[in-house]
TORZAKE-656984 format. One line per field, with one value per residue (C-alpha): x, y, z; chain; residue number from 0; residue in one letter. Coordinates in steps of 0.1 Angstrom, whole numbers. Layout:
<kebas>
c1	X,...
c2	Y,...
c3	Z,...
chain	A,...
n	NUM,...
res	A,...
</kebas>
This chain:
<kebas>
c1	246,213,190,167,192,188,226,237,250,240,272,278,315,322,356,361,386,415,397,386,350,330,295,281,249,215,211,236,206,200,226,208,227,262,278,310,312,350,347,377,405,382,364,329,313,279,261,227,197,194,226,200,186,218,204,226,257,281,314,315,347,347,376,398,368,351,324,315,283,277,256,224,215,231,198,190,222,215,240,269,299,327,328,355,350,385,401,371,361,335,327,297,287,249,233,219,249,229,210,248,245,264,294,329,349,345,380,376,413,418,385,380,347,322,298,302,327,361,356,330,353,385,366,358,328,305,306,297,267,255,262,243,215,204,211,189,158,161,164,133,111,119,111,74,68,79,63,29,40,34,13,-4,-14,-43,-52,-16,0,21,21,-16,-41,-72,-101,-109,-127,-106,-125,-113,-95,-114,-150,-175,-194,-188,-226,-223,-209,-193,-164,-156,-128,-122,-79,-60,-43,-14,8,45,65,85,51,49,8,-3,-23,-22,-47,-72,-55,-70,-72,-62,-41,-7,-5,14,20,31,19,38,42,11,29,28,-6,-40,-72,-103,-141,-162,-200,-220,-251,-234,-208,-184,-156,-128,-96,-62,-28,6,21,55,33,4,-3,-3,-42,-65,-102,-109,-140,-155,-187,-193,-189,-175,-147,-135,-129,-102,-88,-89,-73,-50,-34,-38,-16,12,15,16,42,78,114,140,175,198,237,245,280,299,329,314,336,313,276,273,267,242,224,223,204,176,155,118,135,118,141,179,204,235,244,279,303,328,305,326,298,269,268,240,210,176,152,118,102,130,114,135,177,194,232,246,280,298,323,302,318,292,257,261,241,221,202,188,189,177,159,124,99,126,108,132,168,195,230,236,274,285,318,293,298,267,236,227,195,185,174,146,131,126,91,82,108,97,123,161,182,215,223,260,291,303,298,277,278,247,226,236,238,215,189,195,190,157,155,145,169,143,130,161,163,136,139,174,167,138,158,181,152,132,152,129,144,122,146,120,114,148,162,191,220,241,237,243,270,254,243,270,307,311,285,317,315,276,269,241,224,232,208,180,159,137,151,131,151,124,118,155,183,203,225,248,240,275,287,255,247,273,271,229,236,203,183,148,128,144,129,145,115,114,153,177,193,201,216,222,251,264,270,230,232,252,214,201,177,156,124,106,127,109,129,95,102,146,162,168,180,194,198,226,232,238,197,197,210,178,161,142,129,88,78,97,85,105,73,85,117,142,140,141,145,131,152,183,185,147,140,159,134,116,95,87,48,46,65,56,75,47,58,88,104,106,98,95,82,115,104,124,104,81,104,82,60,49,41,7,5,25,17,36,13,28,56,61,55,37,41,36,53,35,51,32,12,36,24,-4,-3,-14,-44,-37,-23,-22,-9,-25,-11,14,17,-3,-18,-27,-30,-17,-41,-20,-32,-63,-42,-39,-76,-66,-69,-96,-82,-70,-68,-52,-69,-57,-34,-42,-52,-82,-95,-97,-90,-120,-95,-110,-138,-112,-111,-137,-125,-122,-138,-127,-118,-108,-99,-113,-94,-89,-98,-120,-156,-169,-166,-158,-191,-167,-169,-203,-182,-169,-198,-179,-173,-183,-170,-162,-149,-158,-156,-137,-134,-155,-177,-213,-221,-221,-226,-261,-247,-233,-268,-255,-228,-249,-224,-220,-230,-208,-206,-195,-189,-193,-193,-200,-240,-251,-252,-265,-273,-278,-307,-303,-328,-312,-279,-293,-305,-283,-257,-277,-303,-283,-277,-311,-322,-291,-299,-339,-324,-305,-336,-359,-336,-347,-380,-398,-404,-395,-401,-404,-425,-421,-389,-399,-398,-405,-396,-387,-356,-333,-324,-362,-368,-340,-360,-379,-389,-405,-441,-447,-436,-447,-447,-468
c2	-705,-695,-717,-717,-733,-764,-771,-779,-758,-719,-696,-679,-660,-647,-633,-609,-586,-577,-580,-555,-557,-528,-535,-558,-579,-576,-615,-612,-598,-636,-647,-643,-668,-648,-631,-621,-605,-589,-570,-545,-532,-531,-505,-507,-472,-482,-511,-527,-521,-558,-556,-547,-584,-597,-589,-620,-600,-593,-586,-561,-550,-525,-504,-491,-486,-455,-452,-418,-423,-449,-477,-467,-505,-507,-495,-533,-549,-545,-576,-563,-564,-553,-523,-510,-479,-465,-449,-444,-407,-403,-371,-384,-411,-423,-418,-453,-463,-452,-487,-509,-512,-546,-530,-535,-523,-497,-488,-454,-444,-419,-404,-371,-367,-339,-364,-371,-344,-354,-353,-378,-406,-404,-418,-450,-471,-471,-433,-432,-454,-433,-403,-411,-430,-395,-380,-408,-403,-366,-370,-398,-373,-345,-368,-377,-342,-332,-363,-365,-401,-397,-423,-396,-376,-384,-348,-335,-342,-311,-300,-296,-273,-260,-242,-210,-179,-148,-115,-82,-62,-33,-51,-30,-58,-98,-106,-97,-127,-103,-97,-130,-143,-181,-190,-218,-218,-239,-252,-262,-289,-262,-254,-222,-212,-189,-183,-183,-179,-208,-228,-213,-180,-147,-130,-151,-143,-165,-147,-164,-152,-169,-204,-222,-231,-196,-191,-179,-181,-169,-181,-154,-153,-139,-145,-163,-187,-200,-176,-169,-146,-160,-138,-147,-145,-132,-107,-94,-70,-101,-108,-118,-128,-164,-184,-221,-227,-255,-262,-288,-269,-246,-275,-295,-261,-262,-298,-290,-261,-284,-312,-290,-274,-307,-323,-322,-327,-329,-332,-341,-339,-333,-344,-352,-329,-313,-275,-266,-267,-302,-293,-328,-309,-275,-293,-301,-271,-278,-287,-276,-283,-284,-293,-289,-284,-299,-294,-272,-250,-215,-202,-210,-203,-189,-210,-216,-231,-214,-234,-238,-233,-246,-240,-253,-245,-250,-257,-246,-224,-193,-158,-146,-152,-162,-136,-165,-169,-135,-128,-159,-183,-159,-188,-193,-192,-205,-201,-216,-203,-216,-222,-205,-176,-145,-112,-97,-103,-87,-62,-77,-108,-85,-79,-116,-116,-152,-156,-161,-176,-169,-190,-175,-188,-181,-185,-160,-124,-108,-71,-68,-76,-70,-99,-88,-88,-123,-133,-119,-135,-98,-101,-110,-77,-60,-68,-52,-21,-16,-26,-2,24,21,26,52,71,65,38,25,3,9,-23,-40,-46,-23,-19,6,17,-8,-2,13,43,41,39,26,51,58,25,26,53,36,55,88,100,86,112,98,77,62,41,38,12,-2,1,31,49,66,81,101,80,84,119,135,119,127,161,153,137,153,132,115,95,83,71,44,41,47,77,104,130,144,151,181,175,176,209,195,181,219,198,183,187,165,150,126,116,107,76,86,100,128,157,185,194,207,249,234,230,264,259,237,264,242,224,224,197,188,160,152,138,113,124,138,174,200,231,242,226,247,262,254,293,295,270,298,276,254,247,215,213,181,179,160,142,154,185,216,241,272,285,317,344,335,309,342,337,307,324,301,275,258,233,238,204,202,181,168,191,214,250,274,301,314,349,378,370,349,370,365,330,346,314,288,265,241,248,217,224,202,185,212,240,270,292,319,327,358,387,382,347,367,385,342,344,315,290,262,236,246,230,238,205,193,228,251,286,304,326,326,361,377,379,342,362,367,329,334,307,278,246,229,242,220,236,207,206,237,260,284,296,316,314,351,360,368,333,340,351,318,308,277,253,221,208,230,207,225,192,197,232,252,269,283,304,298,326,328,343,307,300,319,288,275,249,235,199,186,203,189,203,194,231,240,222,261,275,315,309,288,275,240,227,237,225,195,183,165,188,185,196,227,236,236,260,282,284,287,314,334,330,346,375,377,364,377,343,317,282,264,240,204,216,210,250,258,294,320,327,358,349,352,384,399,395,429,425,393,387,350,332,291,278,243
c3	-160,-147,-119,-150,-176,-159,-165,-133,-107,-109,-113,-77,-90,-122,-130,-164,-149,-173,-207,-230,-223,-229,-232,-204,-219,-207,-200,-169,-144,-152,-129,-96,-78,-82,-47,-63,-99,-111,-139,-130,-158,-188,-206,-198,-200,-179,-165,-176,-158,-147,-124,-101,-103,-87,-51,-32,-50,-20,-39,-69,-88,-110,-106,-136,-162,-175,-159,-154,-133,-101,-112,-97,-97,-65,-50,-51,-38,-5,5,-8,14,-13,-38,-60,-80,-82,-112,-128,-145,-118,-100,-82,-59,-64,-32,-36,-16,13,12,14,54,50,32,47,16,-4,-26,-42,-53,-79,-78,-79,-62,-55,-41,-12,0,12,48,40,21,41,69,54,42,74,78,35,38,65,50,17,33,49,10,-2,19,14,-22,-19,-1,-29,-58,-42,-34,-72,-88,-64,-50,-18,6,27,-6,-26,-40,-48,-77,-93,-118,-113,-131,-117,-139,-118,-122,-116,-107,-127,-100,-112,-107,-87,-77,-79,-85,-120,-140,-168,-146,-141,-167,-166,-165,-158,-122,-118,-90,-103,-92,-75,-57,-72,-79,-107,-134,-174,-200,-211,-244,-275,-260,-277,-251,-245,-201,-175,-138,-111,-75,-52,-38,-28,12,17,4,25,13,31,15,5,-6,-36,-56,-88,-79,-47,-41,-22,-20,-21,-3,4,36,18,3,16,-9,-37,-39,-67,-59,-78,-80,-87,-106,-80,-47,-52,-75,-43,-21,-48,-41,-6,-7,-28,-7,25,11,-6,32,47,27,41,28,51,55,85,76,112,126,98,98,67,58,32,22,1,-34,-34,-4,-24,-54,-32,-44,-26,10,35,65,64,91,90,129,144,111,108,81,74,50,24,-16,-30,-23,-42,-16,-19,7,26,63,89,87,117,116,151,163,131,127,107,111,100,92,54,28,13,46,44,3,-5,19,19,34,65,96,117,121,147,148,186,191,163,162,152,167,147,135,105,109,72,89,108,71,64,56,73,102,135,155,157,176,189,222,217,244,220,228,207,194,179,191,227,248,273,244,235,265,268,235,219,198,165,173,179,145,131,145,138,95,100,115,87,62,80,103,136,160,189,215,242,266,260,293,276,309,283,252,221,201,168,190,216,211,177,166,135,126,118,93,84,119,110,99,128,139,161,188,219,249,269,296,297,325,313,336,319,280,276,248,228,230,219,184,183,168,143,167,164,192,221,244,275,297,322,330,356,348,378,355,319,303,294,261,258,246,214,204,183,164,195,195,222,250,275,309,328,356,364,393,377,401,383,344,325,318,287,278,271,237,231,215,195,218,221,241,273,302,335,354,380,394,419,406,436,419,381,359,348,309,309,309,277,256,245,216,245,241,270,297,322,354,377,410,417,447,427,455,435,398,390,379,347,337,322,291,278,261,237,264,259,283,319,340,375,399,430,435,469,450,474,451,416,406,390,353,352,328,299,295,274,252,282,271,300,335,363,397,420,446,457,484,467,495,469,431,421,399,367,358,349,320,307,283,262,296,288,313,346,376,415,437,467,479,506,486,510,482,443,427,409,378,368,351,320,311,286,272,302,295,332,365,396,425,448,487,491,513,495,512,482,445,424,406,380,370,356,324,315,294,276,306,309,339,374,405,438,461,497,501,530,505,515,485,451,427,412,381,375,353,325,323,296,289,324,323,353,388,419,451,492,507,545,549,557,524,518,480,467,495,518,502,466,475,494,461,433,409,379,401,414,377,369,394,386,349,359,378,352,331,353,348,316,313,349,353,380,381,416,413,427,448,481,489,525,526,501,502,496,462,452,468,450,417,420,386,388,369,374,402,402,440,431
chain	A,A,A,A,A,A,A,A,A,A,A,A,A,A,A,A,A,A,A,A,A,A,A,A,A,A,A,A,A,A,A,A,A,A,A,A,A,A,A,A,A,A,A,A,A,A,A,A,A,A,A,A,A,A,A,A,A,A,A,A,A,A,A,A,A,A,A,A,A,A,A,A,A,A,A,A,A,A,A,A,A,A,A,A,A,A,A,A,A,A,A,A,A,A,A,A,A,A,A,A,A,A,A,A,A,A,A,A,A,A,A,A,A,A,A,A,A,A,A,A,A,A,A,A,A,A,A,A,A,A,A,A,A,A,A,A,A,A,A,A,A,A,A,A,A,A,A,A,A,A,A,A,A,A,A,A,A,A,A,A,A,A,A,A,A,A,A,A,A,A,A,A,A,A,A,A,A,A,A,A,A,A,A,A,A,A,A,A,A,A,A,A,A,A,A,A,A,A,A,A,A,A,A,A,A,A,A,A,A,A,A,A,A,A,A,A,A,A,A,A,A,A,A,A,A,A,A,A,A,A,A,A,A,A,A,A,A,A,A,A,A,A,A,A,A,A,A,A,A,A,A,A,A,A,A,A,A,A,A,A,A,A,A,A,A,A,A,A,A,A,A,A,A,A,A,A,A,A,A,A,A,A,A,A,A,A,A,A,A,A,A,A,A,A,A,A,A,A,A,A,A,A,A,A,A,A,A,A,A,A,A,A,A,A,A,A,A,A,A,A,A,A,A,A,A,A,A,A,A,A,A,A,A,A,A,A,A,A,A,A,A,A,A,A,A,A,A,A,A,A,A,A,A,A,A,A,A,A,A,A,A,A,A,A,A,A,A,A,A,A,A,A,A,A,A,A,A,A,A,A,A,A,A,A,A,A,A,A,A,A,A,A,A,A,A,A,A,A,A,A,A,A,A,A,A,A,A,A,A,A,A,A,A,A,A,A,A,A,A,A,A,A,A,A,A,A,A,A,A,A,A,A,A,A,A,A,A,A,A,A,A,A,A,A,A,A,A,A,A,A,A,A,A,A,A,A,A,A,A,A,A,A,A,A,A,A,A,A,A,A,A,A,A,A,A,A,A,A,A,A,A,A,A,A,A,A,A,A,A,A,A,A,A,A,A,A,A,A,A,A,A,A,A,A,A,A,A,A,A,A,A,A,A,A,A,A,A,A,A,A,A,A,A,A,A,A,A,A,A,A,A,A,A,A,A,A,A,A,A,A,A,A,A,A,A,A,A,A,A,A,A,A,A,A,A,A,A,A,A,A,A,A,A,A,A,A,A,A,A,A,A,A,A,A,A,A,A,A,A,A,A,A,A,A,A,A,A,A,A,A,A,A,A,A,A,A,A,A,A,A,A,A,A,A,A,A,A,A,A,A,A,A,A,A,A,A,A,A,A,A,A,A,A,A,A,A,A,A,A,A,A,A,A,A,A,A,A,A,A,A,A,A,A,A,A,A,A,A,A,A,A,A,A,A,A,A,A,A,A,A,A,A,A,A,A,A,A,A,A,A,A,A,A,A,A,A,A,A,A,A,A,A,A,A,A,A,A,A,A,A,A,A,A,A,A,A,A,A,A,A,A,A,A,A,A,A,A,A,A,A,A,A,A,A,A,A,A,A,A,A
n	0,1,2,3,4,5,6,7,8,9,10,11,12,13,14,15,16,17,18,19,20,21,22,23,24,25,26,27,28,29,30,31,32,33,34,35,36,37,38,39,40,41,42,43,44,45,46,47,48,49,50,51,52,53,54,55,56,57,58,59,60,61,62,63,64,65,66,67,68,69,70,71,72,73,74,75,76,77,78,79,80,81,82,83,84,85,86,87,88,89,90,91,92,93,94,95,96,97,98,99,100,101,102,103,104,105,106,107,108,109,110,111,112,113,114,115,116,117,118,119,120,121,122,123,124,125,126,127,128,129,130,131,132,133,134,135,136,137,138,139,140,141,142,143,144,145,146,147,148,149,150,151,152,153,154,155,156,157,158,159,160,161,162,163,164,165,166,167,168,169,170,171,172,173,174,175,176,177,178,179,180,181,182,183,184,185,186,187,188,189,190,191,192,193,194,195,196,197,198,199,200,201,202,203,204,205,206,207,208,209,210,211,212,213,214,215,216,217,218,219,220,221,222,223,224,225,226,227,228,229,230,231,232,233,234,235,236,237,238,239,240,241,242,243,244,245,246,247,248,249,250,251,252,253,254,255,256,257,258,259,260,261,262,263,264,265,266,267,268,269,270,271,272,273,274,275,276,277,278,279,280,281,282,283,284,285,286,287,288,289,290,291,292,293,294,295,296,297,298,299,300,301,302,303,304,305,306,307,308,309,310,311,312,313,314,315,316,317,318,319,320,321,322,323,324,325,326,327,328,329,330,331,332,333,334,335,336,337,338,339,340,341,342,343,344,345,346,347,348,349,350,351,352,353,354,355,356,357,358,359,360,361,362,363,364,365,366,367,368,369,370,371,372,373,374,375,376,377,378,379,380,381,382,383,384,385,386,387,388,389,390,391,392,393,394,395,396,397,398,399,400,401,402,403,404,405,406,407,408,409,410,411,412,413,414,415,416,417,418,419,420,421,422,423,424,425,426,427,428,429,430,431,432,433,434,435,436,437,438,439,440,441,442,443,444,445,446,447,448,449,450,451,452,453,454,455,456,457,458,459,460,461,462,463,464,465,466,467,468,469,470,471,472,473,474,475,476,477,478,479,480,481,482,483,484,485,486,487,488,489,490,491,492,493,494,495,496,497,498,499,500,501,502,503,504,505,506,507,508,509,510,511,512,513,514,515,516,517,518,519,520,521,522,523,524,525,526,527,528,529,530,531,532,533,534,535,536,537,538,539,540,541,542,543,544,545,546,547,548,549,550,551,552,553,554,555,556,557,558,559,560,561,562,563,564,565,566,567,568,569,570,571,572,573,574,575,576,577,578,579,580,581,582,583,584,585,586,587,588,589,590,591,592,593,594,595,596,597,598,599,600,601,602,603,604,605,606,607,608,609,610,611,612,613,614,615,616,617,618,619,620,621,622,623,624,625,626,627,628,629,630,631,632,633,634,635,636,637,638,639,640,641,642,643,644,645,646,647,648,649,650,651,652,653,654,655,656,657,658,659,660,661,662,663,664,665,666,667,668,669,670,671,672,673,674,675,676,677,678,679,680,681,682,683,684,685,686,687,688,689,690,691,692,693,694,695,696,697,698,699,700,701,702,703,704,705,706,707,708,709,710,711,712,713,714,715,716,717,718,719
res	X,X,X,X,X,X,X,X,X,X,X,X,X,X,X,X,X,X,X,X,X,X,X,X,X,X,X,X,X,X,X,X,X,X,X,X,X,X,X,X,X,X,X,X,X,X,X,X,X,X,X,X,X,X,X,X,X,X,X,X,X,X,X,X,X,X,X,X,X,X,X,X,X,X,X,X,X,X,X,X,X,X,X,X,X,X,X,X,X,X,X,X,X,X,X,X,X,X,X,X,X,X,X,X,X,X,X,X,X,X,X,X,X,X,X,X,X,X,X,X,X,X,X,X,X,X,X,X,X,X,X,X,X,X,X,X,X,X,X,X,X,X,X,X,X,X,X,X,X,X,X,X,X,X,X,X,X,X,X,X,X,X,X,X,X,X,X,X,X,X,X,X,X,X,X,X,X,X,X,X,X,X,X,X,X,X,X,X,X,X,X,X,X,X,X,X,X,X,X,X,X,X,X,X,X,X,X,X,X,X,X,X,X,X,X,X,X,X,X,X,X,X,X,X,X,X,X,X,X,X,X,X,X,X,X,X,X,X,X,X,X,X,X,X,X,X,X,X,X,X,X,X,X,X,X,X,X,X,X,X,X,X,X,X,X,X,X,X,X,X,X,X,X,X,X,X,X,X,X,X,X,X,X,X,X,X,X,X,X,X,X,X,X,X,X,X,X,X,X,X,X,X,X,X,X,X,X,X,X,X,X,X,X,X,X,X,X,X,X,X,X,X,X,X,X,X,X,X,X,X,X,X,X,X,X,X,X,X,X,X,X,X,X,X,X,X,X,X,X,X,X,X,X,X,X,X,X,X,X,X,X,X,X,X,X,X,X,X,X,X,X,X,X,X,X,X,X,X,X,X,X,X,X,X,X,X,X,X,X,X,X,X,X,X,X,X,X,X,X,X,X,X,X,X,X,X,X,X,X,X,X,X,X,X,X,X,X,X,X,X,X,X,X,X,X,X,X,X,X,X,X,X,X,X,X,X,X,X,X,X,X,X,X,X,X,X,X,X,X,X,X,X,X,X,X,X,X,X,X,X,X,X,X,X,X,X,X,X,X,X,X,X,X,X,X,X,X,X,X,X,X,X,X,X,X,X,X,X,X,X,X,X,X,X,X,X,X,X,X,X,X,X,X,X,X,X,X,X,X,X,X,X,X,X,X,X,X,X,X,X,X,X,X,X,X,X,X,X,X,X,X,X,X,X,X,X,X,X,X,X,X,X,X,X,X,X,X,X,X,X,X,X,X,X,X,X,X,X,X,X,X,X,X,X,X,X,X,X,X,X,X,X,X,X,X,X,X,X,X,X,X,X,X,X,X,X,X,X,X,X,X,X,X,X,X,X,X,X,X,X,X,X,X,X,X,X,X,X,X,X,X,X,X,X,X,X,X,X,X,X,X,X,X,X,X,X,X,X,X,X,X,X,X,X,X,X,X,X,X,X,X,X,X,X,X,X,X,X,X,X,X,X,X,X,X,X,X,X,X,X,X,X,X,X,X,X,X,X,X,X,X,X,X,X,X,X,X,X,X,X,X,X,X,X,X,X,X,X,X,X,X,X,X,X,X,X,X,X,X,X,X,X,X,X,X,X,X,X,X,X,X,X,X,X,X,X,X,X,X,X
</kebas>
């Protein structure tokens, strides 16, 4: 009945319905002319290969048989308007379907599909077609990249094996070719890249690194042969040292890495209704991009897509952000959950080695993370800090734009356990006002800080903080603190600097293991004599304040290294801040003090002195004693005498000053030269003390002056 036989007119229908027929012959992919073919109610169990011949076939019956796969053959029939398939035992249908774009009938009854889901069938033939056309090119694009048919590929063809030369990781050196081992590297067709040992060879190793898309080489250079080192970007710590006898060897290497990062399979399932992952979409093991945005998703099952990197799953109706996503996917590096009902981001997702980009642009309101965060889109980071908190115990949400406190340190701070233990916490650079509902849980809380806000006061619950150890509130509008800082007692290091503070802050006195206390910039008017309790203070800093005076207990602070108060009121320094002999740094610029006490000869130990814009004419002699500074600031202050026993300042290599213009010693025409010159004649000075002997030579010396008369002792005096 062929256009071959010759026998007249070739056969166009063929009805066989309600026999017993259970084997369909070969020789009917002969019948090329037939466009309707009824082979319903029989027993066939599966369909010739040459069905696919029939390609002006437009009506197929083959209901109420036992077939228990879809005749893939329909790949072919691309004319077919008709199709029956009901009460068959099948479970799937054959995403070859995808390619009937002329069907107008498709009769499934009594089918108990997985393939294509429900929500799929029930809306009739043009919405199945479309459905698995999208299924076919994804499954199309995961054969070639399993099976190396691809157009744009010529190099990659997994499995593929590469003959490489792996350096010992114990090799001192790779110049030495007795450290080099030769193995066979491997890609899979799962694209994952490793190594095993050359056929024939004793020792029976396979070890797989990780998969080649996530794989970074970088070329290297030696004496013997062309190699480079190869890392994964899931694993930086995964890196082996490999090598090619040839040039030639490294760059089928190169290649071969460059195609399997440049092959894509996608999949678009977007607006279909779909209430579960597809299980034909979960087979798809080397996708690389999945969409599944607009369904009515409620979760995923467990997937296994290693090189899964893009999962779009907008517009669904997610709860939660399924564990898969973060357990599972490790090559994501992008995520969108836009439009979906979750309240909270796991912090797991900030440990997914790749991910880059999370999408959550919700009209939900979101708990965590905050969704002031997301709108900075921060929230990636958020993230990470919170997972790493849970981990390590330090949590840094500085910089988050944070109007309150989020809800794992804040009010749900019971539901969070996982936060309990946080020692270290940092808010700085947000817009807190208010910290009540925090603090009162931070009981462990070692380091706090709070920089950079908006705050104006503490609560007085801060004294419920025993463990604190550092507390930062620079850049508030802080005006007062709580009585209740008293019971810091542990507290050691303690900055206010930029604030509204006019009196020394309350409880302060009681930090007795204070060691740094920073309160630059703001009103205080007065240092209380209390403040003589902090004896273990190191570092006192309070620049730009309105103090004009410092009390006599000073003295107990007999563990200062560093004392700053420029910028203030200060019209005198009292005796006792000569008792302070650890002082190395100390400085009093820009006040009004008219005389420095003589006392400044017990800072034996004081590297730097600035007492610039003052109002000082003369310096103590005393200062002769402090042998180890470097640096001594004089500039803007009335002076006219500097004190000659200054060149025993070995040390001093900086020295600046202004002074009166009519000097009595140093001379004009000393002083009138540059500082390092004005040392030089100082320390020439204190020499001739010793050695009898004065250098003057080349200075322009038009007189002798006072100071050299006063050397009875002189032997040698140099006037050239």
């Amino acid at each position: 009945y062929s256009e071959d036989a010759g026998n007249g007119p070739a056969l166009k229908i063929l009805w066989a319905q309600y026999n017993r027929v259970s084997w369909v012959p070969e020789s009917l992919g002969t019948l090329t002319s037939l466009t309707q073919l009824r082979l319903h109610h029989n027993e066939i169990e599966e369909l010739p290969a040459q069905l696919g011949y029939l390609r002006g076939l437009k009506q197929l019956y083959l209901s109420d048989n036992k077939l228990r796969l879809c005749p893939y053959q329909i790949a072919t029939l691309s004319k077919l308007e008709v199709l029956t398939l009901s009460r068959n035992p099948l479970t799937e249908i054959n995403s070859a379907v995808g390619v009937l774009v002329n069907i107008k009938d498709m009769q499934l009854d009594g089918l108990q599909l997985v393939v294509p889901p429900r929500e799929i069938t029930v809306r009739g033939p043009g919405r199945i077609v479309e459905y698995m056309a999208r299924v076919r090119r994804a499954d199309l694009e995961c054969w070639r990249y399993m099976h190396g048919d691809d157009p744009n590929s010529e190099h990659f063809v997994p499995p593929h094996t590469l003959e490489l030369l792996k350096l010992n990781f114990d090799a001192p050196t790779q110049d030495n070719s007795t450290f080099w081992k030769p193995w066979d590297f491997f890609v899979t067709a799962q694209g994952s890249f490793g190594f095993r040992a050359k056929e024939g060879s004793t020792v029976n190793e396979s070890v797989l690194l990780g998969n080649v898309r996530h794989l970074v080489y970088e070329q290297l250079l030696n004496k013997i042969n062309f190699p480079f080192k190869v890392s994964f970007s899931t694993n930086s710590q995964t890196s082996v040292i490999l090598a090619s006898a040839t040039k030639e060897g490294r760059n089928a290497f190169i290649r071969l890495v460059q195609d399997a990062k440049g092959l894509t399979c996608a999949l678009e399932l977007t607006h279909f209704g779909l209430q579960r992952m597809p299980v034909e979409a979960a087979r798809m093991s080397v996708l690389t991009s999945l969409n599944l945005s607009s369904n009515q998703i409620r979760g995923l099952p467990p997937l296994r897509m290693p090189l899964l990197e893009s999962l779009v799953l907008d517009n669904n109706s997610l709860p939660s952000v399924p564990p898969t996503v973060y357990q599972d996917l490790t090559g994501l590096t992008y995520l969108s959950l836009v439009d979906n009902p979750i309240s909270r981001l796991p912090t797991d997702i900030g440990q997914m080695p790749l991910i880059q980009e999370v999408n959550v642009k919700v009209h939900f309101s979101m708990e965590t993370p905050p969704n002031s965060v997301v709108a900075q889109k921060k929230h990636l980071r958020f993230l990470r800090v919170m997972r790493h908190a849970e981990l390590n115990g330090m949590m840094d949400l500085s910089d988050f734009g944070l109007p309150e406190l989020p809800n794992e340190i804040g009010k749900r701070w019971d539901e969070n356990p996982e936060y309990h233990q946080t020692h270290t916490l940092s808010l700085a650079d947000n817009k807190l006002t208010d910290i009540e509902q925090g603090i009162i849980n931070w009981a462990k809380i070692k380091s706090l800080d709070l920089r950079k806000n908006r705050l104006w006061k503490l609560p007085r619950s801060l004294g419920i903080m025993l463990h604190l150890t550092e507390l930062f509130l620079d850049n508030n509008e802080i005006r007062e603190t709580p009585r209740s800082m008293a019971k810091l007692t542990k507290l050691v290091c303690l900055s206010m600097n930029n604030n509204d503070l006019q009196t020394w802050p309350a409880g302060v006195d009681s930090c007795t293991n204070l060691t740094e206390l920073f309160m630059n910039h703001n009103s205080i008017e007065m240092v209380p004599a209390t403040a003589a309790s902090l004896v273990s203070l190191r570092q006192l800093s309070v620049n730009g304040n309105k103090i004009s005076d410092l009390p006599q207990e000073v003295e107990a602070w007999t563990s200062l290294t560093e004392l700053r108060i420029n910028d203030n009121r200060l019209q005198r320094l009292p005796e006792t801040l000569g008792l302070l002999e650890n002082l190395e740094h100390v400085s009093f610029a820009k006040n009004t003090i008219d005389a420095f006490p003589s006392e400044v000869g017990n800072w034996v130990n004081l590297r730097s002195l600035d007492v610039a814009k003052n109002r000082i004419p003369f310096i103590p002699p005393s200062i002769e004693n402090s042998t180890a500074m470097k640096k001594l600031v004089l500039d803007g202050n009335p002076l006219c005498q500097l004190p000659l026993g200054m060149g025993s300042m070995k040390a001093l290599k900086r020295l600046s000053f202004t002074g009166s213009g009519k000097w009595i010693s140093p001379p004009n025409f000393v002083m009138g030269l540059s500082s390092h010159d004005v040392i030089d004649y100082l320390h020439s000075y204190h020499n001739a003390l010793e050695s009898y002997r004065l250098d003057l030579s080349n200075r322009e010396v038009e007189y002798l002056h006072a100071d050299v008369c006063a050397l009875s002792a002189l032997r040698d005096l140099n006037l050239a």
